[in-house]
N, C-alpha and C positions, 0 to 999 in steps of 0.2 A: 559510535565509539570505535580507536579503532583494535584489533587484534595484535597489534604487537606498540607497545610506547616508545618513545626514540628512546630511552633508556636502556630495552630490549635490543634495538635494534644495531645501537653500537655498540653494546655487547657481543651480539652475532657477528656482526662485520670485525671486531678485533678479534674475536676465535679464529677466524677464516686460517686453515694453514695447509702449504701443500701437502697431496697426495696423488701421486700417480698420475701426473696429467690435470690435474683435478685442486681445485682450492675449496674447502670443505668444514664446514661449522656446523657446529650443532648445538642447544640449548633447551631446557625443560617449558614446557606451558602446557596450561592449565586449560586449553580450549577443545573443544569437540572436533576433531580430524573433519567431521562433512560440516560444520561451520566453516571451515577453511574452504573446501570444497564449494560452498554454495556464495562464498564473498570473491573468488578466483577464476574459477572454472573456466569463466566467460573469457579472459584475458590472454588467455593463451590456446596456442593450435592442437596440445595437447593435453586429455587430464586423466587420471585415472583414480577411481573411488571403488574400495576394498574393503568388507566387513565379514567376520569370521563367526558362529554362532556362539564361541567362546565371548564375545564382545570386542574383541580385540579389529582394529579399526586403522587402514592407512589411506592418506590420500597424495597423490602428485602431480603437481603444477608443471609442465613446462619440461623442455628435453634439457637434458646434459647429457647423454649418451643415449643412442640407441641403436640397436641390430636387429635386422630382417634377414630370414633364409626363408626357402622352398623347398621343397622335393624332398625324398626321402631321408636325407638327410639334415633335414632341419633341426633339429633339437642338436644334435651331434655339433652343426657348427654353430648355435646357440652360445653350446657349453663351453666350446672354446672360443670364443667372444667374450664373453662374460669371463674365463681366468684369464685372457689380456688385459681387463680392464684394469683389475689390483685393488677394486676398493674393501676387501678382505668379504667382514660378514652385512655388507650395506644392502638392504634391499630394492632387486629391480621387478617393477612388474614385468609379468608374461603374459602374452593373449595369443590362443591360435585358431587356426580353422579347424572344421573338421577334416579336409582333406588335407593332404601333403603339399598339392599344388596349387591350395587356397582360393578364396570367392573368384569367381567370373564372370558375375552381374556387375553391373554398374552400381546397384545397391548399393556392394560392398566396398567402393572407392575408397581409398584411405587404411583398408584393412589387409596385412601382410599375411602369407602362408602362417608366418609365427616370427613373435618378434617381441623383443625385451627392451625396455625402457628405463634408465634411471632419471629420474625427474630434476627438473631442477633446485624444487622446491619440495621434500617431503613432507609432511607430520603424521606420526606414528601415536596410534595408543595400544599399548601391548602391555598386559601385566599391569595394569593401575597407573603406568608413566606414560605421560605423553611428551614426546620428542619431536622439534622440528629441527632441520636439518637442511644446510644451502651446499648444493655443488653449482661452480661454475668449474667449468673447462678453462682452463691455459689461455691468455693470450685473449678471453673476454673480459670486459670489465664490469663489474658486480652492479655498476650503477642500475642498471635497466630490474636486475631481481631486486635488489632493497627497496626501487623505486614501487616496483609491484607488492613486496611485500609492507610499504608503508601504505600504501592505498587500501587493504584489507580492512575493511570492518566487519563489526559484529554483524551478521543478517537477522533483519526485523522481518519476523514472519506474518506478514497477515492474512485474513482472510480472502478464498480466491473470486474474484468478483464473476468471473466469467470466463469459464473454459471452452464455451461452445457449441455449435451443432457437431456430431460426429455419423460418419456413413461408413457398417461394416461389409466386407466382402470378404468370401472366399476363396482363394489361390493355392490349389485348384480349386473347382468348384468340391461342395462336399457330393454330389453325384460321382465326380470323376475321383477323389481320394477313396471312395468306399469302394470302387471297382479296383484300385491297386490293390487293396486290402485283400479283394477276393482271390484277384490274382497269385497273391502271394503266398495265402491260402493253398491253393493249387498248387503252386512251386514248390511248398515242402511237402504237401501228399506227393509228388513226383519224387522227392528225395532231393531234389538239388540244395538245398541247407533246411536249417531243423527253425531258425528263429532270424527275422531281418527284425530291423527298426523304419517305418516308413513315416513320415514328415508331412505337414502339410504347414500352410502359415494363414493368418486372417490379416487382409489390411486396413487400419481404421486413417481413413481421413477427416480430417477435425479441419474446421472454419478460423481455428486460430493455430499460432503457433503451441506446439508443444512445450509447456513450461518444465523441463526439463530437469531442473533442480527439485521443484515441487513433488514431483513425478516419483524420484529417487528415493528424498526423506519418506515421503508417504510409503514405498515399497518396502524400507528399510524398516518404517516404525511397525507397518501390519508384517513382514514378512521376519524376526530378528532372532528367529533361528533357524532362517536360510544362508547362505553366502550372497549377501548381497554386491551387485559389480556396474558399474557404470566404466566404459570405456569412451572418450571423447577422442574421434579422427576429423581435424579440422570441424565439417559442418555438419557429422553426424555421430550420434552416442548408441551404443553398443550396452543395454542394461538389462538388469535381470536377477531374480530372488531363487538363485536355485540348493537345491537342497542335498546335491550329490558330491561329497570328496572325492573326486579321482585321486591324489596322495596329499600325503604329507610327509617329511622326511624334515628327521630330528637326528642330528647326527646319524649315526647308522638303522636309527630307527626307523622304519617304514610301515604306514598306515592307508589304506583304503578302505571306501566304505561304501558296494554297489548295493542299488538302491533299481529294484525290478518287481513289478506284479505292485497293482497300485486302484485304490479304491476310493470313492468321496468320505469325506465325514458327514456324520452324522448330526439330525436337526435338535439331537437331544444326547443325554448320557447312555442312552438305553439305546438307541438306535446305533449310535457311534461305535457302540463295545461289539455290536453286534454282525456292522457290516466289516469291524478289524477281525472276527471270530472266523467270519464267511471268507475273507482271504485268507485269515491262514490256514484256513483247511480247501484252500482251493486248486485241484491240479492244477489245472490250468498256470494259474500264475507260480504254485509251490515251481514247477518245471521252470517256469521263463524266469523268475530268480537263479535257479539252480544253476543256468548256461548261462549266468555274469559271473556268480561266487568262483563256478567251477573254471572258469576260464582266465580271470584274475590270477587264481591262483596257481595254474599253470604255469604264468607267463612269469608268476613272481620266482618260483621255485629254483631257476638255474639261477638267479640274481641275489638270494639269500641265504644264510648259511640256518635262518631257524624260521619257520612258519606257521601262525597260527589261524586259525579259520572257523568263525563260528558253527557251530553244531547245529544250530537251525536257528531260521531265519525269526528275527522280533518286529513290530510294528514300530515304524517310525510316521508320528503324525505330527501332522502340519496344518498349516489353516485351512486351507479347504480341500485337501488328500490326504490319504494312510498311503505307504507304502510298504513293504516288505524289504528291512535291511538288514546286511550281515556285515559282519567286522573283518578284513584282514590284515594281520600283523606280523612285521616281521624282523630280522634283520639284515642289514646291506651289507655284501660284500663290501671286500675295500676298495676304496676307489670310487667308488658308484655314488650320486648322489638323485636328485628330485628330478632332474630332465632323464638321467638315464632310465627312470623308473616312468615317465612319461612316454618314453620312447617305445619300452616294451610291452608297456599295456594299452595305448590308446593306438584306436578306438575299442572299448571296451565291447563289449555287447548289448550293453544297456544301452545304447548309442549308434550300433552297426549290428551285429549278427552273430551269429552262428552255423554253419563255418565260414572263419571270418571271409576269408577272400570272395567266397560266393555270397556271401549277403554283401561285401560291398560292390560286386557285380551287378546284383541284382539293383540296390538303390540309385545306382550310378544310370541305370536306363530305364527303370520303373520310377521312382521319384523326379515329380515335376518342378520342384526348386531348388534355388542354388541357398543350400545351407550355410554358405557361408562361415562365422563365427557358431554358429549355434551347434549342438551337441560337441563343441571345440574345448577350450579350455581359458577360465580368466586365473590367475593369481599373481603370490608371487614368489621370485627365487632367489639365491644369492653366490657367491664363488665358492662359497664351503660345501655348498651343495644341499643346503636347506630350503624348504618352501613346504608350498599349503598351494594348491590347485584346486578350484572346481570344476566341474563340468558344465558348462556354456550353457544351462536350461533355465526354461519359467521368464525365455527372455524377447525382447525385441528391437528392433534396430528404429532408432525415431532418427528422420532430415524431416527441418522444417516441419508440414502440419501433417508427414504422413509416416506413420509407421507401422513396420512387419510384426508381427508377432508369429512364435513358434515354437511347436509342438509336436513329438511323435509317440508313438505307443510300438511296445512289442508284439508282433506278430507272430505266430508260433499255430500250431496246427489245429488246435482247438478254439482260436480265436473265431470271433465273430465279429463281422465288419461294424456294422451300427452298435454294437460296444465298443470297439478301438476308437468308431469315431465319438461316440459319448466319453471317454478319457481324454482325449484331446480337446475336448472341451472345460474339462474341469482343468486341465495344465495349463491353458489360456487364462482363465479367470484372473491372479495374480494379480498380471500388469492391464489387463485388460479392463479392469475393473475400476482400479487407480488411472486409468486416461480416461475413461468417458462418466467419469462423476462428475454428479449437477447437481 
C-alpha cells in the first residue's frame, strides 16, 4: 500500500509555490515520520531520523540545501548560511563533530566539521500534527521527488530470520583504555585539570550486513525517552539513543540539561532505588556533576539576561543507567539564538573536561580514537534561531557489516579505573544489544 494516493500527491504538486530560491508545499498525513523513514532512506545519498523524548518525531529524505564549515568558526558561519537561505521557521538538521576541525579517520567519510541540511523531502510530527513537506531548488524539476515519493509504501515488518555471527573487539584494548584512565588519574593529582572525559569504542563485525532500519525502530522502541538519531552519509549511518539536551531554544527561551555521575539499574525495585540513593550521595560523582551544572552555567550567564539552575541534582533513569541531571534555564539576549548558544557551551564537560583547554589537551594525545561525531551534536535548527540539540552519545557509526560503537566516562580524581571501565560498559549496552540479537 502506498503512503501517499495520487489524490495526495497532486495535491502537493499544486501547492508547490516559490520561496526563496526554493519551490515549496506542504500538506497534513496521518503516517508515522520512521515509516517514511524505513520505505525512503535507501533511495537517497542522504537521510536523517530525529525523535524527541516529548514524542515529537522528524525525518529527511534527500538534499535541497546544504552547508558545511570547519574551524572555530563553524557555527558562526552555519548561522549565516542558514539566514541566506529565507526559508523563515522551516527546519534544517544539524550534525557536528566533536572537534572544530572534525573526523580524520577514514571512518568518518562523509561526515563535515558541522553541517545543516534542509531535505528534500520532510515529514514532521510535532504536537499531535504530522506534516510533510517538498522543497526543490530553482531550475529542478519535481519529477524525480514526486517520483520518489510515489514509490513509498507502507513498510511490512517482519520477522528477522537471520542476523548472524558477530565478533567483538576492543579499540584500544581494554588493558590499554584502563592505563589512560590511570594516567589521567595522575594528571589531576599533578593539578593540570580537575575532570577529562576519556573514550574508548568496541567494534562488532557481523557475517551480514547490518539491517539498518531494523537497528533504529528497535533502538527507538526500547530506548523512547532518549533522543533518538540516525544520520545517513552516502554508505554509512551515524545512530544512537542518547539521553542528553545540549539546548533547546524557544524563542528567547533557553534550556539545557547536563547529565554527569552515572550508575546501572537495578535487577528489581529494591535494588534500583538503592543504587539511585548510592549516587546521590556519592562524592565522587556529586563533584563530576557539579563541573558540568557549574560550567554551563558560566558559559550561559553573559548570553542571558535571567538564569535558573537547579539546586541539586535529581535521578534521571533510563533503561539500563541512572544518571544524575540538573536543569538549566534561561533567557536569550536579543539577537542570540540555538547555534549561538551551541557555540558557547560546547564541548560541555560532560563530554571534554575541566579546565576545558587542558582536558581537551590532554584527550587530543591521551585518547586513542578519532571521535569523530560522537560526544558532537545531532538536531535540529531554523533561521528564527529555534532548535533541540542532543549530544552525539549511546551511539555508533555502522558501514556495511562493521560498526563502531562509543563510549566515555568522567574521570575526576577519585575515579577508579576498572569502574570507569565497567561504565563504559553499561553506555555500550543500548546499541550493542540491538545489533547482536539472535
Amino acid at each position: 500500500m502506498n503512503l501517499l494516493t495520487t489524490e495526495q500527491l497532486e495535491t502537493l504538486s499544486g501547492r508547490l509555490e516559490p520561496v526563496d530560491g526554493f519551490r515549496v508545499a506542504s500538506m497534513d498525513v496521518d503516517f508515522d515520520p520512521f515509516d517514511f523513514a524505513r520505505t525512503g532512506a535507501g533511495l537517497v545519498d542522504r537521510a536523517v531520523a530525529y525523535s524527541m523524548p516529548d514524542g515529537n518525531r522528524l525525518v529527511g529524505l534527500g538534499t535541497a540545501w546544504r552547508a558545511s564549515s570547519t574551524g572555530a568558526e563553524r557555527f558562526s558561519d552555519l548561522k549565516a548560511s542558514l539566514d541566506g537561505v529565507g526559508l523563515g521557521g522551516r527546519r534544517a538538521f544539524l550534525g557536528f563533530s566533536f572537534t572544530p576541525n572534525g573526523p580524520t579517520s577514514s571512518d568518518w567519510d562523509g561526515f563535515e566539521a558541522a553541517e545543516l541540511l534542509i531535505a528534500r523531502i520532510t515529514i514532521e510530527h510535532f504536537d499531535g500534527r504530522g506534516l510533510l513537506t517538498v522543497v526543490i531548488p530553482d531550475g529542478d524539476k519535481p519529477d524525480d521527488t514526486f517520483g520518489l515519493l510515489a514509490s513509498m509504501r507502507h513498510p511490512q515488518w517482519g520477522p528477522v530470520v537471520d542476523l548472524g555471527d558477530h565478533s567483538i573487539r576492543s579499540d584500544p584494548t581494554v588493558t590499554e583504555w584502563v592505563t589512560t584512565v590511570a594516567h589521567a588519574v595522575s594528571a589531576i593529582a599533578r593539578g593540570d585539570f580537575e575532570k577529562v572525559v576519556l573514550s574508548r569504542t568496541v567494534v562488532v563485525e557481523s557475517t551480514e550486513p547490518v539491517e539498518i532500519l531494523r537497528v533504529f525502530r528497535e533502538l527507538a522502541q526500547s530506548y523512547s525517552h532518549s533522543y533518538n538519531f540516525a544520520w545517513k552519509a552516502h554508505d554509512a549511518v551515524f545512530m544512537g539513543a542518547s539521553p542528553e539536551l545540549l539546548v533547546q531554544v524557544e524563542g528567547n527561551k533557553v534550556h539545557s540539561n547536563p547529565l554527569a555521575g552515572t550508575t546501572a539499574r537495578g535487577e528489581g525495585l529494591a535494588q534500583d532505588e538503592t543504587l539511585g540513593d548510592e549516587l546521590l550521595d556519592s562524592s565522587k560523582d556529586r563533584m563530576e556533576h557539579a563541573f558540568v551544572v557549574d560550567d554551563v552555567a558560566a558559559r550561559l550567564r553573559p548570553i542571558t539576561s535571567e538564569l535558573d539552575v537547579s539546586s541539586a541534582p535529581t535521578l534521571k533513569r533510563l533503561a539500563t543507567v541512572q544518571h544524575l541531571s540538573s536543569d538549566v534555564r534561561g533567557t536569550l539576549r536579543d539577537g542570540l539564538g540555538v547555534l549561538d548558544v551551541i557555540d558557547t557551551v560546547h564541548p560541555t564537560p560532560a563530554v571534554g573536561g575541566v579546565s576545558r583547554g587542558e582536558a581537551l589537551d590532554h584527550i587530543q594525545s591521551a585518547e586513542l580514537i578519532d571521535r569523530g561525531w560522537y560526544a558532537g551534536g545531532i538536531g535540529w535548527v531554523n533561521s528564527s534561531g529555534d532548535g533541540e540539540v542532543c549530544i552525539a552519545l549511546r551511539c555508533g557509526l555502522v558501514r556495511g557489516r562493521t560498526t563502531r560503537l562509543y563510549a566515555g566516562a568522567g574521570i575526576v580524581a577519585d575515579s577508579l579505573p576498572d569502574a570507569e571501565l565497567a561504565e563504559t560498559r553499561i553506555k555500550f549496552k543500548p546499541l550493542l544489544d540491538v545489533l547482536t540479537r539472535n
